[in-house]
VMD Tcl script that builds the backbone (N, CA, C; Angstrom):
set m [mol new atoms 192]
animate dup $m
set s [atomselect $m all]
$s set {name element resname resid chain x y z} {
  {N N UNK 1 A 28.127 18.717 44.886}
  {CA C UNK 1 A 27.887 17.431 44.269}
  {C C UNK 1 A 27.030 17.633 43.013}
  {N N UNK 2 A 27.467 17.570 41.638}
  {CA C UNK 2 A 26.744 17.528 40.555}
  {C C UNK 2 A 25.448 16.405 40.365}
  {N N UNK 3 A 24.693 17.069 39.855}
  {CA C UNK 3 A 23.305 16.172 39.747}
  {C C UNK 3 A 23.534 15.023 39.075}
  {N N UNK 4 A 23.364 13.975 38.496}
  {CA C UNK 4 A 23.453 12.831 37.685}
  {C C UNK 4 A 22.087 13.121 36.824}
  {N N UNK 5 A 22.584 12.780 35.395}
  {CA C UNK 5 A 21.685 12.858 34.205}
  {C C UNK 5 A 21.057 11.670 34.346}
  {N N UNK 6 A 19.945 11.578 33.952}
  {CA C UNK 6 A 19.102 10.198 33.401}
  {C C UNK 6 A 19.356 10.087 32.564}
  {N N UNK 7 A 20.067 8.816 31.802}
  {CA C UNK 7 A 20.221 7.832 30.753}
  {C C UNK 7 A 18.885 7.670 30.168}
  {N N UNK 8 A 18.849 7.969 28.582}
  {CA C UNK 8 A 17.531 7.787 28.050}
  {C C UNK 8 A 17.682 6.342 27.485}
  {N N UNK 9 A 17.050 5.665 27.857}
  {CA C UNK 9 A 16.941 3.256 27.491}
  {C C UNK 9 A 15.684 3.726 26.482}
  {N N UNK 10 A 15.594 4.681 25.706}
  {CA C UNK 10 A 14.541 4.192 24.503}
  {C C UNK 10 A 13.338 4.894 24.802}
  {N N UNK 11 A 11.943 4.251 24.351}
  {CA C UNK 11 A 10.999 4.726 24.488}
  {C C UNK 11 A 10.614 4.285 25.822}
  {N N UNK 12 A 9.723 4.828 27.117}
  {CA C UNK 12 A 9.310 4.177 28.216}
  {C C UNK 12 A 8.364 3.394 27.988}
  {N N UNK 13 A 7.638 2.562 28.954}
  {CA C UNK 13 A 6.310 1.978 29.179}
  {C C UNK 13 A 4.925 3.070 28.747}
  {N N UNK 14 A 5.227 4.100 29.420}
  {CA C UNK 14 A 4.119 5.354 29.108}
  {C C UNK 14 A 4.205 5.533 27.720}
  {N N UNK 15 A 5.280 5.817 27.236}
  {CA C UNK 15 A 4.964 6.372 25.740}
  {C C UNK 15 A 4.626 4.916 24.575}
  {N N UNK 16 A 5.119 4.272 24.805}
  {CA C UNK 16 A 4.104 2.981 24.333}
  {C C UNK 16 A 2.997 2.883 24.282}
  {N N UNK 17 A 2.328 3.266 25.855}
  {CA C UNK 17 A 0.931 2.741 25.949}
  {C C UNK 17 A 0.177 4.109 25.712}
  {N N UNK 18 A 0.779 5.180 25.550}
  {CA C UNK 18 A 0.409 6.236 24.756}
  {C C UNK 18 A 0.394 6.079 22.709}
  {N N UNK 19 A 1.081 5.432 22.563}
  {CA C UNK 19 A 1.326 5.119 21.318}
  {C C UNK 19 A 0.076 3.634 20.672}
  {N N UNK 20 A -0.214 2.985 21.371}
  {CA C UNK 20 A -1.315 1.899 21.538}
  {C C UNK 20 A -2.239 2.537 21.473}
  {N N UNK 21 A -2.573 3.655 21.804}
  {CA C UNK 21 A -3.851 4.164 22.255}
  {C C UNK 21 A -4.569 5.131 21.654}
  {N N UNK 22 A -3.208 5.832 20.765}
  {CA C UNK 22 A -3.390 6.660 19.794}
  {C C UNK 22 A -3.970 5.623 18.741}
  {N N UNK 23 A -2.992 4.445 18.678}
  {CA C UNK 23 A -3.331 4.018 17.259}
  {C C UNK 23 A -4.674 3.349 17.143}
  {N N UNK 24 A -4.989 2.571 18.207}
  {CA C UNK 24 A -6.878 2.181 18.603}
  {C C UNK 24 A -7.326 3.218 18.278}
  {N N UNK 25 A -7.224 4.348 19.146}
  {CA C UNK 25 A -8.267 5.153 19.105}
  {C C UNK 25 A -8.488 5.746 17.903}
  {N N UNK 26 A -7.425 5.221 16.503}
  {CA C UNK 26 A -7.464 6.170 15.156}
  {C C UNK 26 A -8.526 5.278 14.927}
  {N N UNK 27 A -8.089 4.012 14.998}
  {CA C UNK 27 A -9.358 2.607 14.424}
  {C C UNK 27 A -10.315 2.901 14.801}
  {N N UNK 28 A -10.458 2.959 15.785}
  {CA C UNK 28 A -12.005 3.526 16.186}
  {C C UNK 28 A -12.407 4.332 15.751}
  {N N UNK 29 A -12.168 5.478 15.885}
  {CA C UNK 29 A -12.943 6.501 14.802}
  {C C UNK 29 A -12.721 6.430 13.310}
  {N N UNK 30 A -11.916 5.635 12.578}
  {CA C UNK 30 A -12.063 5.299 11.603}
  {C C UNK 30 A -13.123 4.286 11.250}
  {N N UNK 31 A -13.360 3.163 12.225}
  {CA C UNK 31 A -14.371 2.226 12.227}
  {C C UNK 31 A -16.041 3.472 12.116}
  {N N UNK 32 A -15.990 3.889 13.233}
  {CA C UNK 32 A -17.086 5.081 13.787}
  {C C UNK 32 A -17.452 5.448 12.459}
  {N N UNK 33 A -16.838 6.093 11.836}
  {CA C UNK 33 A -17.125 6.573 10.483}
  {C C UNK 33 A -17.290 5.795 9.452}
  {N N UNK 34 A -16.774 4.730 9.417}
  {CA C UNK 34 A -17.214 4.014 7.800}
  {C C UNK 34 A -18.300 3.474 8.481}
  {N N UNK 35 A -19.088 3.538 9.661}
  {CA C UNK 35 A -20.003 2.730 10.324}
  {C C UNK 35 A -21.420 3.971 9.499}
  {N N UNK 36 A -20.624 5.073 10.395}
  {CA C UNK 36 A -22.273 6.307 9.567}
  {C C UNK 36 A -22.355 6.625 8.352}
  {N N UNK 37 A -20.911 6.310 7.348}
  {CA C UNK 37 A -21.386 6.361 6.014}
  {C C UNK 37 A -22.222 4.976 5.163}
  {N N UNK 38 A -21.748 3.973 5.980}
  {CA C UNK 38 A -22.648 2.761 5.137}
  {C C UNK 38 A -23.689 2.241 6.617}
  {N N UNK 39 A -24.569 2.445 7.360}
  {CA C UNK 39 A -24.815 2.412 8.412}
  {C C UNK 39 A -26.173 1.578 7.794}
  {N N UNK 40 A -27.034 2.659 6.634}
  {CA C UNK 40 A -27.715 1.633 6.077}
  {C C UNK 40 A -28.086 1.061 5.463}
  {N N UNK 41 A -26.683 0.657 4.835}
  {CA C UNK 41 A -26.749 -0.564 3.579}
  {C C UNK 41 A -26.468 -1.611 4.866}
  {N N UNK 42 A -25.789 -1.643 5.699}
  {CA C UNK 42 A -26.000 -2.486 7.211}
  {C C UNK 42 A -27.044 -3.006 7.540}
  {N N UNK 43 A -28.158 -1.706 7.623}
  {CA C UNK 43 A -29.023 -1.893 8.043}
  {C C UNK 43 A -30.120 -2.874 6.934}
  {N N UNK 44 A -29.738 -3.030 6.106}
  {CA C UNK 44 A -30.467 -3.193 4.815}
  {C C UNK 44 A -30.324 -5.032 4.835}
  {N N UNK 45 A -29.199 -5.694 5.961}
  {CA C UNK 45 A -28.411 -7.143 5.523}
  {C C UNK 45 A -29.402 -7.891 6.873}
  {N N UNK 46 A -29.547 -8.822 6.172}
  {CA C UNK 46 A -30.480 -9.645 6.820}
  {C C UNK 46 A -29.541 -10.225 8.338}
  {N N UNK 47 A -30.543 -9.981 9.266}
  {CA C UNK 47 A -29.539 -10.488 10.871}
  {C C UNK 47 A -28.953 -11.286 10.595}
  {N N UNK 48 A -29.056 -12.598 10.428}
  {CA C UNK 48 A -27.834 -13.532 10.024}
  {C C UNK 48 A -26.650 -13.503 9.417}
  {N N UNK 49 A -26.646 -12.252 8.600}
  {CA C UNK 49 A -24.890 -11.638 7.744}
  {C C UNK 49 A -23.887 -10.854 9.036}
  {N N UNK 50 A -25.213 -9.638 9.226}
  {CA C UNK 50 A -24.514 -8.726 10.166}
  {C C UNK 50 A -23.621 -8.870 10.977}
  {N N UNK 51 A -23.309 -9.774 11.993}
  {CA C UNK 51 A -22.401 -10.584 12.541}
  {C C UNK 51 A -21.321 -10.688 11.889}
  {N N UNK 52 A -21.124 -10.895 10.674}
  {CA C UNK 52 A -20.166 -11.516 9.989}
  {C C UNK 52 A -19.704 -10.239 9.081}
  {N N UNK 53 A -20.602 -9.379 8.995}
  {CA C UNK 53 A -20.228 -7.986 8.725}
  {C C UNK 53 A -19.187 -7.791 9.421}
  {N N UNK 54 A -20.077 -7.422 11.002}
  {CA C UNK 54 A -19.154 -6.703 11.543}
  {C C UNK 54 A -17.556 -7.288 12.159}
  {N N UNK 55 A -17.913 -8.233 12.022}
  {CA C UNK 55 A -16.680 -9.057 12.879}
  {C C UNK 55 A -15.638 -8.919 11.771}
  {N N UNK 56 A -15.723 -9.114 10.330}
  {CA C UNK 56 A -15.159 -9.191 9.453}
  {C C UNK 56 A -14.460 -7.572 9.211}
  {N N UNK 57 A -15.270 -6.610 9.462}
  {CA C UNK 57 A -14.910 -5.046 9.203}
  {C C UNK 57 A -13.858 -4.850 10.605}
  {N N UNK 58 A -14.108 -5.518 12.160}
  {CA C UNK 58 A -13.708 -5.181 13.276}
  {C C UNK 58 A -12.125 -5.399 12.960}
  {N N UNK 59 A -12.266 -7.043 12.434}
  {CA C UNK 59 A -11.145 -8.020 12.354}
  {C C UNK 59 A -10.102 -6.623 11.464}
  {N N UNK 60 A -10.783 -6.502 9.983}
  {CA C UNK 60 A -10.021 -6.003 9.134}
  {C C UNK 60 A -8.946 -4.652 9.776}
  {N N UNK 61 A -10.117 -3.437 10.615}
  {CA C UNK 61 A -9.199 -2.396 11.060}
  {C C UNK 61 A -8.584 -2.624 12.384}
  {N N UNK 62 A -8.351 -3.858 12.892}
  {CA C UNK 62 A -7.512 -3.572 14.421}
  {C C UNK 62 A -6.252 -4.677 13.605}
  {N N UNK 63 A -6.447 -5.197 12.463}
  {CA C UNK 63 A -5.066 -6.139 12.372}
  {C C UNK 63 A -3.797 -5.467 11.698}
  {N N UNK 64 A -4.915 -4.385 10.932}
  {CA C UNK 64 A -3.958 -3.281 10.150}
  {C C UNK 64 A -1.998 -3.243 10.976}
}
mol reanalyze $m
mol bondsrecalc $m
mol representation Tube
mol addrep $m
């Protein structure tokens, strides 16, 4: 009795959520880093901006 091949239907569930995870995890360390090169001109913005810093920098690299 010959084996039966698996039919390849595309990319799976795994390689998706391998592919999600790569691409976060680039943001993130891309975030990570523009964080320690301007960390303290950050540090330099009065508490009331910072928030709006960061949410605004967060927003910008995960919508990419």
């Amino acid at each position: 009795m010959p084996l039966r091949q698996a039919r390849s239907r595309g990319p799976t569930a795994a390689a998706a959520v391998r592919l999600v995870l790569a691409r976060v995890g680039t943001r993130v360390l891309s975030f990570f880093l523009l964080y320690r090169q301007h960390r303290y001109a950050v540090d330099e913005l009065s508490p009331q901006v910072k928030p709006v810093v960061w949410a605004a920098t967060l927003g910008f690299y995960f919508a990419k």
